[in-house]
C-alpha positions as CSV (number, residue, x, y, z in Angstrom):
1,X,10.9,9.8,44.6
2,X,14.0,12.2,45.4
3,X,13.2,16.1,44.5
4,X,16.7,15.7,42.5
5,X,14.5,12.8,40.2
6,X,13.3,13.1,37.0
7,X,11.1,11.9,34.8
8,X,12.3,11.5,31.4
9,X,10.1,13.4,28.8
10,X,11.1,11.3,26.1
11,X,11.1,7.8,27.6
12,X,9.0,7.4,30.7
13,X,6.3,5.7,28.8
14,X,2.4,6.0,29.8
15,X,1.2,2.7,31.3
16,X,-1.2,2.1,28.4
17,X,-0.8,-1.8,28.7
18,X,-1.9,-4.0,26.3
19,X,-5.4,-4.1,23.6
20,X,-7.3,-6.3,22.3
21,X,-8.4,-6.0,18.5
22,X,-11.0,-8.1,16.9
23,X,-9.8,-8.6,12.9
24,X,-12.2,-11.3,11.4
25,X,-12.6,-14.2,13.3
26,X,-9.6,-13.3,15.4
27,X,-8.1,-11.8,18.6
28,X,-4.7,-9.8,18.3
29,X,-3.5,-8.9,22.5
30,X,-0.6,-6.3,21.4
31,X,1.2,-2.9,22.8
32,X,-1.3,0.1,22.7
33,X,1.9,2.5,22.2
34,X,2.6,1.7,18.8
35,X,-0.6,2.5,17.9
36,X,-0.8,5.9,19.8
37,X,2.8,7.0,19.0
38,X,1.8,6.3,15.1
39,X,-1.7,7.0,14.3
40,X,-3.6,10.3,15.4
41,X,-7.0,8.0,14.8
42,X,-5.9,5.4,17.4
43,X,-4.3,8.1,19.3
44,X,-7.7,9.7,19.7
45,X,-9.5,6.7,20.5
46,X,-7.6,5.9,23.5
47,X,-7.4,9.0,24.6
48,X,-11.2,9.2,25.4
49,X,-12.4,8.6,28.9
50,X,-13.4,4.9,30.2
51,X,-17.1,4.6,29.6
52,X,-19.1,2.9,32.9
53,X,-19.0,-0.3,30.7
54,X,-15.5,-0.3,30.1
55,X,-13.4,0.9,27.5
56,X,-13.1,-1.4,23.9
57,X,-9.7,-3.7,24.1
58,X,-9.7,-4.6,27.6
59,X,-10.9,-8.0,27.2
60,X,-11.7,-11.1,25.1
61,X,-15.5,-10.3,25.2
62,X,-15.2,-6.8,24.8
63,X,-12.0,-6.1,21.9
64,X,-11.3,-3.2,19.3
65,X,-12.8,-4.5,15.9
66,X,-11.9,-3.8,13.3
67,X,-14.8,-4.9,10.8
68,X,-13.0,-3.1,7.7
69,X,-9.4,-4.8,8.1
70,X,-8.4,-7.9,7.0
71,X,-6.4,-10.7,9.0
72,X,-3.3,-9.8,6.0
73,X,-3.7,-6.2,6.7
74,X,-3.4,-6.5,10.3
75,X,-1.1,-8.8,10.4
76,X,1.4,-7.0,7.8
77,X,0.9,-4.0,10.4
78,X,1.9,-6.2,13.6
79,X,5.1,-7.5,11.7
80,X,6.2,-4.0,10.7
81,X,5.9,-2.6,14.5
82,X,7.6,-6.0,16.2
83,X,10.2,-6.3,13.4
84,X,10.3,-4.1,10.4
85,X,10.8,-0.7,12.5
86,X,14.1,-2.4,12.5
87,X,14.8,-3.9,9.1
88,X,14.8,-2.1,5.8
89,X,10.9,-3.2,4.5
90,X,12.5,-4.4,1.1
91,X,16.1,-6.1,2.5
92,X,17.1,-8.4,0.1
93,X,14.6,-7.4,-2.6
94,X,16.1,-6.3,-5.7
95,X,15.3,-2.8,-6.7
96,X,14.6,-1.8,-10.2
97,X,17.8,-0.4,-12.0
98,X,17.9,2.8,-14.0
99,X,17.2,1.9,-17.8
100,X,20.5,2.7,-19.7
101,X,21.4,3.6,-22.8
102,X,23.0,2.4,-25.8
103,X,25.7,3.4,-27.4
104,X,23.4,5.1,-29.8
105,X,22.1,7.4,-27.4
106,X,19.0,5.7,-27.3
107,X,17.1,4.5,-24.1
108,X,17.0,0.6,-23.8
109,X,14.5,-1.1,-22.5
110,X,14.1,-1.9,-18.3
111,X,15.4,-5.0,-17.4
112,X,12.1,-6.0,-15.3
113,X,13.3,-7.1,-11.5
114,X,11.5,-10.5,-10.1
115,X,9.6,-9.1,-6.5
116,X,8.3,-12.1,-4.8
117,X,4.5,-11.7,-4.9
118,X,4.1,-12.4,-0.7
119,X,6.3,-9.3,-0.3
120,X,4.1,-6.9,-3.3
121,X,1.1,-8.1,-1.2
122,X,2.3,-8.0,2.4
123,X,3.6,-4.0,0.6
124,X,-0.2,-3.7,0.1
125,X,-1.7,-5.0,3.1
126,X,0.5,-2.6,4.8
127,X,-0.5,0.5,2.7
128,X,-3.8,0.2,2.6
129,X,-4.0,0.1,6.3
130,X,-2.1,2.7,6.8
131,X,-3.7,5.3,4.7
132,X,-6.9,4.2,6.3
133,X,-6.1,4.8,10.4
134,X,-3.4,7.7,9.6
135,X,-0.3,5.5,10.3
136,X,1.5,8.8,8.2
137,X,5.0,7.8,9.0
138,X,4.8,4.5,7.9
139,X,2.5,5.6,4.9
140,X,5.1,7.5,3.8
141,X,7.5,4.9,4.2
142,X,5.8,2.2,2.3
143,X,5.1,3.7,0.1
144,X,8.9,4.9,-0.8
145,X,9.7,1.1,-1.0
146,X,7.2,0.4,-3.5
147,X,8.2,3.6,-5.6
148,X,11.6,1.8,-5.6
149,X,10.4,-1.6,-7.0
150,X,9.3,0.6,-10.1
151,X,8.2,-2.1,-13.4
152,X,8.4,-4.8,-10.4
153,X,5.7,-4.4,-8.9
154,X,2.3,-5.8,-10.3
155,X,0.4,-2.9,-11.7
156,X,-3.4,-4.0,-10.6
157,X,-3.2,-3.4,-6.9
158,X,-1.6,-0.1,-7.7
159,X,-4.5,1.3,-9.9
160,X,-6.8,-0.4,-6.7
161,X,-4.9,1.9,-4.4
162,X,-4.7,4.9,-6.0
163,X,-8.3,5.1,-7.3
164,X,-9.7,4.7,-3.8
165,X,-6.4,7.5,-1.9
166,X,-6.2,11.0,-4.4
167,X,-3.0,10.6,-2.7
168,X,-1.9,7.9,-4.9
169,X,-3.1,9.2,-8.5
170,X,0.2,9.9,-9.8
171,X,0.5,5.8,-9.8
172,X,-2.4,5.2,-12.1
173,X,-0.8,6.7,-15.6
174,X,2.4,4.4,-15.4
175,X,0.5,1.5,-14.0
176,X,-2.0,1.9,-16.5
177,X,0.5,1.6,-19.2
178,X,2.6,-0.9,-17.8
179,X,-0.9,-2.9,-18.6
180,X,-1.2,-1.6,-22.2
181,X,2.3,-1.4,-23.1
182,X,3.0,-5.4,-21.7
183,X,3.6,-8.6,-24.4
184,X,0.5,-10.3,-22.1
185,X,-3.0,-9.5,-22.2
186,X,-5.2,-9.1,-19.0
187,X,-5.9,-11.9,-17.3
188,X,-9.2,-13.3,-16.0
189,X,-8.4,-12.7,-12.5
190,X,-6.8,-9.4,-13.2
191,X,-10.1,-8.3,-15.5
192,X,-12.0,-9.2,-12.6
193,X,-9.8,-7.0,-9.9
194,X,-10.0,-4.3,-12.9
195,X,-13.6,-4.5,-13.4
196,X,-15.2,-5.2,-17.2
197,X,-15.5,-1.3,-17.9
198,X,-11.7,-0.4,-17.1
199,X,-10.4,-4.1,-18.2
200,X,-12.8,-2.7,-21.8
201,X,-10.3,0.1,-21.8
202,X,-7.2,-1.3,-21.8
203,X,-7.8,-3.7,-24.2
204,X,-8.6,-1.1,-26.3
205,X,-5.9,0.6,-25.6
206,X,-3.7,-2.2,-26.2
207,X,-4.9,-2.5,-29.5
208,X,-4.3,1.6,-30.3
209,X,-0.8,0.5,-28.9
210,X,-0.1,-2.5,-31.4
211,X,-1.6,-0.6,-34.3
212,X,0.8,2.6,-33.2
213,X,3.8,0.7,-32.9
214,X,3.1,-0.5,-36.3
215,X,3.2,3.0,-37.6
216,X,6.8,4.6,-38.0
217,X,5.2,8.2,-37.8
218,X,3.3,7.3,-34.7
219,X,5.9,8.8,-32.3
220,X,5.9,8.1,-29.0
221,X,3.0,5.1,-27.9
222,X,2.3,6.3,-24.3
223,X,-1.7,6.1,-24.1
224,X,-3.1,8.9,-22.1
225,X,-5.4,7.6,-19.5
226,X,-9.1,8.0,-19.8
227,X,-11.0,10.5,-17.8
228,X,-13.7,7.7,-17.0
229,X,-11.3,5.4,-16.1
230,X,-10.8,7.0,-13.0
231,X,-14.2,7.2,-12.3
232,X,-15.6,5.6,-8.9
233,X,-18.7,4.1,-11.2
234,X,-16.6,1.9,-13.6
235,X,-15.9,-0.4,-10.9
């Protein structure tokens, strides 16, 4: 190499080479950089020295698992590196329009936008592994697209979220009443994602709701949320 030769700081990348991952019953061979450019946890773990037997991710019989992550989490995370850093994460998808008012003065009600339920779970997938191995770019970034979906994004896997990341709490009060406030009660499936205790208080909630809107003095109808309901127990 000439003395007058440099190497760039920015883009002579590392020869880190490919890993191996173990998520479920399968074997992912991608790009170590993504993972060490993004997340400090990764980024740590490749930075330790070889051990004698050979570091994790170098082979089929020896890979990175990932015991805690599912094949949809992964994957969602794969799809974002080889192709979302390039596309908007919700192109196409309709965002939620600010609620107008009447001529009246008086707020009307959102007009509720359809999201196509692969993309609110692939939007899931992808946060919740993200806030796990400190992907904090990409946290952050997810998590403005599902702010922007507002009323159109299912409120269950919301209140999942932010119950387990303190991160997330500001999301359980609107998602919480999006549950109350709705024409539909809870289903079976969602009762079951809720658990009996916290499904218990929303239906009572509901009810406070119907018997409040049936009240002219009641005022305003947004239910506080429970103190218990956030509570890792009432699972």
């Amino acid at each position: 190499m000439s003395s007058q030769t440099m190497r760039s700081q920015k883009y002579y990348l590392p020869d880190n080479g490919m890993a191996i991952f173990k998520v479920e019953d399968n074997l992912y061979k991608v790009h170590r950089y993504f993972f060490i450019q993004e997340s400090s946890v990764f980024q740590t773990m490749f930075d330790c020295p070889n051990p004698v037997q050979g570091q994790d991710g170098e082979s089929d019989t020896q890979p990175i698992h990932l015991p805690e992550v599912t094949r949809a989490e992964f994957e969602a995370l794969l799809d974002f590196f080889y192709d979302g850093m390039f596309n908007p994460l919700l192109k196409g998808v309709p965002m939620e329009q600010p609620v107008p008012f009447n001529f009246l003065g008086t707020q009307q009600q959102p007009r509720l936008q359809h999201v196509d339920v692969a993309i609110q779970k692939k939007l899931i997938s992808l946060l919740s592994i993200s806030l796990r191995f400190a992907f904090d770019r990409l946290t952050k970034e997810v998590i403005t697209a599902i702010d922007s979906l507002g009323s159109g994004m299912d409120p269950i896997p919301k209140i999942q979220l932010a119950l387990k990341h303190e991160t997330l709490r500001n999301w359980v009060p609107p998602a919480f009443n999006a549950l109350v406030s709705r024409s539909l009660p809870l289903t079976g499936d969602e009762m079951k994602a809720l658990g009996p205790t916290r499904s218990s208080m929303i239906c009572s909630q509901r009810e406070k709701g119907r018997i409040g809107l049936r009240d002219p003095n009641s005022g305003n109808t947004t239910m506080a949320v429970p103190p218990e309901f956030y509570d890792a127990s009432s699972f």
